[in-house]
Backbone as CSV, one residue per row, in Angstrom:
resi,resn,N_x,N_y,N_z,CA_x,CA_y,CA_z,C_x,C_y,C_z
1,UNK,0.846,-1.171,0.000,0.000,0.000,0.000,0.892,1.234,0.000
2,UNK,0.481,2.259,-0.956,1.347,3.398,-1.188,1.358,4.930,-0.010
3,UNK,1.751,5.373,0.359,1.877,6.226,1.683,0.219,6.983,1.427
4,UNK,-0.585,7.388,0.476,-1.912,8.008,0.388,-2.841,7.077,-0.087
5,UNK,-2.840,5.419,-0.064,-3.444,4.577,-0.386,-4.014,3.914,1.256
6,UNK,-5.226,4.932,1.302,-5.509,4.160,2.824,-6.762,3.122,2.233
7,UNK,-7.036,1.847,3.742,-8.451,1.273,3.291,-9.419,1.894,2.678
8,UNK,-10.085,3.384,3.115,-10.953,3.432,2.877,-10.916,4.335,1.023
9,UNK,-10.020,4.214,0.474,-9.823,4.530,-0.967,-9.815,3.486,-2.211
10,UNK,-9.190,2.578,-1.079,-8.842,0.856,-2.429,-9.909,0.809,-2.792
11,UNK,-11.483,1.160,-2.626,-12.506,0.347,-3.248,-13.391,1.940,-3.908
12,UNK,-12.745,2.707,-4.322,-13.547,4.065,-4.859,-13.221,3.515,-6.210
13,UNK,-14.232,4.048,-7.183,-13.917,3.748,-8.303,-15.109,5.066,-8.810
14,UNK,-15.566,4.858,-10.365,-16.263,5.879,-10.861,-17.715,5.021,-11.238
15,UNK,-18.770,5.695,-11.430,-20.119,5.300,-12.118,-20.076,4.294,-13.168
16,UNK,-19.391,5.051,-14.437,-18.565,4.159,-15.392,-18.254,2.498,-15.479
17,UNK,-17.704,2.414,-14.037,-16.928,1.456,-13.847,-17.906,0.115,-12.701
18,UNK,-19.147,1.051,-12.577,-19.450,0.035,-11.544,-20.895,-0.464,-12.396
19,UNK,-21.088,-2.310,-12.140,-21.615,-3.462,-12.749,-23.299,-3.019,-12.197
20,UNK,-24.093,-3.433,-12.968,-25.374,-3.047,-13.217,-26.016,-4.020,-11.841
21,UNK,-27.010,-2.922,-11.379,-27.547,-3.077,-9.731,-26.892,-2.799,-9.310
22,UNK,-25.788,-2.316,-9.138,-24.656,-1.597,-7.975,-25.069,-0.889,-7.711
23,UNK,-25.202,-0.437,-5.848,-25.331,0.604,-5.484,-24.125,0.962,-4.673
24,UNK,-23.967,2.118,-4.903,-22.917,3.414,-3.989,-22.772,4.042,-3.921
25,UNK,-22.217,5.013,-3.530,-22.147,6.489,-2.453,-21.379,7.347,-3.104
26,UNK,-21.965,8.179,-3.645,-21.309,9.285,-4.067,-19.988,10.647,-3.542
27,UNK,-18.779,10.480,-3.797,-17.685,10.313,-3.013,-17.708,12.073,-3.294
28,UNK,-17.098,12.133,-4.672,-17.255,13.476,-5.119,-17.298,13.667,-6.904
29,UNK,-16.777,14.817,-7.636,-17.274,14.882,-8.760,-15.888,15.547,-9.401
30,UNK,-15.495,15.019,-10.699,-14.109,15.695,-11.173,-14.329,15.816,-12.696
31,UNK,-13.711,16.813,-13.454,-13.762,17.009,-14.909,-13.218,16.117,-15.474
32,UNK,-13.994,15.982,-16.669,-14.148,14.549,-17.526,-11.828,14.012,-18.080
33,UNK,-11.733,13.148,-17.850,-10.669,12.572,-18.486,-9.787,13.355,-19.324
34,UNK,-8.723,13.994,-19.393,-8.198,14.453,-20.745,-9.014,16.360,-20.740
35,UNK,-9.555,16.190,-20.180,-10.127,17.517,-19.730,-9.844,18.451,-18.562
36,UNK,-9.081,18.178,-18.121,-8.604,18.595,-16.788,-9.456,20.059,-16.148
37,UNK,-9.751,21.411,-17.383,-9.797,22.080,-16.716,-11.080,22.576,-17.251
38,UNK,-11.889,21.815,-17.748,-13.149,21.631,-18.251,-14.094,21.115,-16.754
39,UNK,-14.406,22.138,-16.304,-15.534,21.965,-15.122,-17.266,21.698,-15.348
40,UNK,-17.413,22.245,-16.596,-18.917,22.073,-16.889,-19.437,21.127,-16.600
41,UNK,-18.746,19.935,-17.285,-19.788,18.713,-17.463,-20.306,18.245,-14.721
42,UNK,-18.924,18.446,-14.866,-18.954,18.316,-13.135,-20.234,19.311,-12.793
43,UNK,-20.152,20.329,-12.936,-21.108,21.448,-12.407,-22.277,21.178,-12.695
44,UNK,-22.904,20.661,-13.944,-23.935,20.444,-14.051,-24.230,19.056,-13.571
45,UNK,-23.870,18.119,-13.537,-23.752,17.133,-12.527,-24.850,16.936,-11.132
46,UNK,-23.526,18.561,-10.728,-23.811,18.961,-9.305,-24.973,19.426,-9.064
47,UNK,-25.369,20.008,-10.564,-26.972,20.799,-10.544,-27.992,19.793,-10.454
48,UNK,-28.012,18.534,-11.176,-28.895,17.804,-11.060,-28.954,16.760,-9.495
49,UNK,-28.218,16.913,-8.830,-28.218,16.267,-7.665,-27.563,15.458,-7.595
50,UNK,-26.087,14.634,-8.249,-25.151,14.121,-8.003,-24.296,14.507,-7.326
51,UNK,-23.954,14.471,-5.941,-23.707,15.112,-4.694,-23.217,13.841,-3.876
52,UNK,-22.254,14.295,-3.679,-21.335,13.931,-2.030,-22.289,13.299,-1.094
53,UNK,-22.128,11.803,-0.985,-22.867,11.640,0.226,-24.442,10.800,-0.174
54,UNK,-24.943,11.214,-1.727,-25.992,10.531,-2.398,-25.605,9.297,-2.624
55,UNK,-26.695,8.165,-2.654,-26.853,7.224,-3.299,-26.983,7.293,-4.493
56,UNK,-26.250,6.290,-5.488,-26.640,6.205,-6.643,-26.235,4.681,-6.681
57,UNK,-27.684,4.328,-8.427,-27.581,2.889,-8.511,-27.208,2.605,-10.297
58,UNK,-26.412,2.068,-10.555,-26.469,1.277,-12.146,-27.850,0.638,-12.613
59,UNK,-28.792,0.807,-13.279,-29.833,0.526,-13.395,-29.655,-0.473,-14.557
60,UNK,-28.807,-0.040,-15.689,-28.635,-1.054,-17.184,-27.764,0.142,-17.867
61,UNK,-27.371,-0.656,-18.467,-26.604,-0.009,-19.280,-27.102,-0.323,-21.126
62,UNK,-26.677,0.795,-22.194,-27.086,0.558,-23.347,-26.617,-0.927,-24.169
63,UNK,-26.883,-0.925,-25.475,-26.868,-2.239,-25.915,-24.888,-2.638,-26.020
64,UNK,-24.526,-4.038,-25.679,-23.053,-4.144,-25.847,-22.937,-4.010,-24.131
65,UNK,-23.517,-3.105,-22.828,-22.682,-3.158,-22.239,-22.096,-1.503,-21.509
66,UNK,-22.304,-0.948,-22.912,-21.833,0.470,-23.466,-22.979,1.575,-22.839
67,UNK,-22.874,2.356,-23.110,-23.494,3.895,-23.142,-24.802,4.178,-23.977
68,UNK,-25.598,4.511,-23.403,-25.914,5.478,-21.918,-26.381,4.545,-21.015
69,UNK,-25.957,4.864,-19.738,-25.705,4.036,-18.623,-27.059,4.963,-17.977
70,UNK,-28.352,4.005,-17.631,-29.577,4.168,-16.555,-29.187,4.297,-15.069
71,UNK,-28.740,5.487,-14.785,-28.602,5.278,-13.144,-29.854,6.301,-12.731
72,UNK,-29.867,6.101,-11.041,-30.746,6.395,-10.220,-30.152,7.278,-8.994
73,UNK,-30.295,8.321,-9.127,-29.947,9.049,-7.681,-31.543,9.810,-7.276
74,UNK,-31.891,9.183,-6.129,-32.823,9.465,-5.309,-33.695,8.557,-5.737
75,UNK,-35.248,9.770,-6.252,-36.351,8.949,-6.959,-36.248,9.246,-8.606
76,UNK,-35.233,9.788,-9.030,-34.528,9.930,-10.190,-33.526,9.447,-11.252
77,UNK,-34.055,8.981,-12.394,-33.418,8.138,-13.205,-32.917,8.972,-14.238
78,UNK,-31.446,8.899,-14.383,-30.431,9.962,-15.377,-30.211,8.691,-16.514
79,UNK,-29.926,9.220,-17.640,-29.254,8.437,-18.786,-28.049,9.411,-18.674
80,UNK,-26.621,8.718,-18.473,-25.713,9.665,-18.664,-24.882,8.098,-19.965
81,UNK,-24.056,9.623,-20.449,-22.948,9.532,-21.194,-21.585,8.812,-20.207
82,UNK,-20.807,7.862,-21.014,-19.806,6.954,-20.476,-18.528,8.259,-20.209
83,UNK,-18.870,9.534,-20.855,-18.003,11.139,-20.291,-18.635,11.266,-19.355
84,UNK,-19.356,11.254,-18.621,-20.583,11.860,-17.516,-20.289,10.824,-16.437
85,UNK,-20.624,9.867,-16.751,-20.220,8.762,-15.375,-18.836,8.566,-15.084
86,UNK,-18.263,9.302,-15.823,-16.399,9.235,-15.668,-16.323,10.065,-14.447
87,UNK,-17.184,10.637,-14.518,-16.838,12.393,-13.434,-16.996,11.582,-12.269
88,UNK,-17.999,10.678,-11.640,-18.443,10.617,-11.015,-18.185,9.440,-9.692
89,UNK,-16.941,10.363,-8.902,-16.079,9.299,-8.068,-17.040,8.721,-7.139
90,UNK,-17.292,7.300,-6.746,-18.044,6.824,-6.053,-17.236,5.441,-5.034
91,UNK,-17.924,5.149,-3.682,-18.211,4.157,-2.936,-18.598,3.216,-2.837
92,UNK,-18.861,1.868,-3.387,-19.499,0.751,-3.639,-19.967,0.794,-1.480
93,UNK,-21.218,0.153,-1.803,-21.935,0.025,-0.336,-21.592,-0.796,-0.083
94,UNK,-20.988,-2.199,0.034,-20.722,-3.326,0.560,-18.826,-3.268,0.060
95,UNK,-18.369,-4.819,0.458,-16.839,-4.786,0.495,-16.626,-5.450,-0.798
96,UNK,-17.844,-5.365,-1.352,-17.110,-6.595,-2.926,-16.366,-5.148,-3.682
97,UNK,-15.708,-5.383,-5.064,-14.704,-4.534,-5.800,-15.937,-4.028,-6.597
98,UNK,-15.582,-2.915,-7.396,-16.289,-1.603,-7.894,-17.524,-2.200,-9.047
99,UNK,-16.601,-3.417,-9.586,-17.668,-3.912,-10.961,-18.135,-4.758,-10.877
């Protein structure tokens, strides 16, 4: 384990990355990949209620596997873009791994 690699980080991963019915905890929110200083897509994010501390669930994902990914935060169902769920650092609720 690396000197800023504590337990409670090994199992964060992104929206993107986590397997359909997953639920977890919304950690925080960062500009898309290769974008570093491109804040929009995060901000609006933030506008719709993807927030620190929310639940969110993988509902299905499009045909293949692929994009647009059905998630659920609250009583609210988003179709986001496989750029959109990138932003979106999260918590898996139990100890299994992210996917």
């Amino acid at each position: 384990m690396t000197a800023n690699a504590s337990p409670a980080n090994q199992n964060r991963c992104f929206v993107d990355q986590l397997g359909k019915h997953r639920v977890a905890t919304i950690v925080g929110l960062r500009p898309p990949l290769g974008h570093p200083h491109d804040s929009k897509v995060a901000s609006r994010l933030a506008e719709l209620g993807f927030l620190p501390g929310e639940s969110v669930t993988v509902l299905r994902r499009g045909p293949g596997g692929r994009e647009p990914l059905a998630v659920q935060v609250g009583e609210t169902v988003f179709a986001l873009r496989a750029l959109e769920a990138a932003c979106i650092e999260v918590h898996p609720d139990n100890t299994t791994p992210c996917a």
